[in-house]
C-alpha positions in Angstrom: 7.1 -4.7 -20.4 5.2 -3.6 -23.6 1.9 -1.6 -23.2 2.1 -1.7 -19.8 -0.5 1.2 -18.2 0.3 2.4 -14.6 -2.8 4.5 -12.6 -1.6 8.0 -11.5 -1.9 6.1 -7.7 0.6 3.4 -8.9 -1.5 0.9 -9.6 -0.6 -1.6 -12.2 -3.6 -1.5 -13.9 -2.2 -3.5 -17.3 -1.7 -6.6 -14.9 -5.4 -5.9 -13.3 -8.1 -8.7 -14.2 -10.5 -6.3 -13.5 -9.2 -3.5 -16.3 -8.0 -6.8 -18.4 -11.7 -8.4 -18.8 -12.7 -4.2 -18.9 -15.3 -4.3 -15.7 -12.7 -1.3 -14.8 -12.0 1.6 -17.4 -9.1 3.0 -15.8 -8.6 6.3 -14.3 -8.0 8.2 -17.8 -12.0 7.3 -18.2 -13.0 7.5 -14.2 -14.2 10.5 -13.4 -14.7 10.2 -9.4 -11.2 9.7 -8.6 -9.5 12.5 -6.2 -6.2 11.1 -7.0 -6.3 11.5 -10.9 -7.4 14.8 -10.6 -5.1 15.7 -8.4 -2.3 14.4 -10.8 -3.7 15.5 -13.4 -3.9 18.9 -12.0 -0.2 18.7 -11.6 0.6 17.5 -15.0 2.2 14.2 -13.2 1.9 10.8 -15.1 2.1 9.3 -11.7 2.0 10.2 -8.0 5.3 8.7 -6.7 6.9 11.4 -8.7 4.9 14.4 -6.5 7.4 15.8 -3.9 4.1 15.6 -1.8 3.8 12.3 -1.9 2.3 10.6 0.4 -0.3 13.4 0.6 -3.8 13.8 2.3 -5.5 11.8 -0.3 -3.3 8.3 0.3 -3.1 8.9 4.0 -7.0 10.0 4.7 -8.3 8.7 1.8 -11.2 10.5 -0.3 -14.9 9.1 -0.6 -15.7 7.9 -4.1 -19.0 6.9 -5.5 -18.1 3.6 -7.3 -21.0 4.1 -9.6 -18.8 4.2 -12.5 -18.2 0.5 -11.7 -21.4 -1.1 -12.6 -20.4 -4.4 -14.0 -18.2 -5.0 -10.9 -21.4 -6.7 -8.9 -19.2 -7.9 -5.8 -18.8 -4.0 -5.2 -22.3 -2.6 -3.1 -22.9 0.5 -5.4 -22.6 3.6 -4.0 -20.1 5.7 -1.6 -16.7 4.0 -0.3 -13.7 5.6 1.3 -10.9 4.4 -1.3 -7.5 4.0 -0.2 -5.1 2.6 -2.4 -2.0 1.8 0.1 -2.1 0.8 4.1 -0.5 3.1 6.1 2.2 0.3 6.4 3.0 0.7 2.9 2.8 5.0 2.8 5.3 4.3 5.7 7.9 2.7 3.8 7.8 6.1 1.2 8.3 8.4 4.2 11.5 6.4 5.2 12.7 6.6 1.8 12.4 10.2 1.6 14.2 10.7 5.0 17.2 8.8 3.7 17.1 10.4 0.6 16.9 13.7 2.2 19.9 12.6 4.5 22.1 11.6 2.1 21.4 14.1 0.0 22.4 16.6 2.4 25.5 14.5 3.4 26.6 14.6 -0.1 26.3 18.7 -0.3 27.9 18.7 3.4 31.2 16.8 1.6 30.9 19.5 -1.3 31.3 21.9 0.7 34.4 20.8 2.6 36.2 19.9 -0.6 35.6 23.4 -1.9 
């Protein structure tokens, strides 16, 4: 897909109305976000590539004042706990990881018995 922008969360914000019609900067501009700064932080271009991922911030959450938001008048302005993914959907990356993990080792486990 050309010029497509995904949010260090994941987010697809190139297919967004909201970043589209430009009521929403994106994260490179928001300056509230716990997540970008995290990933920024960690010089990663997007979170699913963190080995802590899921971490504190997807699972909890982090407050956010939405202030940066102004032309977004469906949002009340001020203070809301942002979390990007249900814990249904965090879920599915954990199970991914344990079968990653699993097979992973399964494959050094055969390694080792052919050497």
């Amino acid at each position: 897909m050309k010029n497509t922008l995904i949010s260090y969360c994941g987010i697809c914000c190139s297919e967004c109305p909201s970043y589209r019609d430009k009521f929403c900067p994106g994260c490179l501009k928001l300056k509230g976000c716990k997540i970008s700064e995290c990933a920024k932080s960690k010089n990663k271009k997007c979170c699913f590539s963190c080995k802590e991922f899921p971490c504190k911030l997807f699972e909890d959450g982090f407050d956010w004042n939405i202030d940066e938001f102004p032309l977004m008048k469906e949002f009340k302005i001020g203070t809301v706990k942002w979390k990007p993914y249900s814990k249904e959907y965090l879920m599915l990356f954990k199970i991914g990881k344990k079968i990653k993990k699993k097979n992973n080792s399964n494959k050094s486990h055969e390694n080792n018995k052919k050497n």
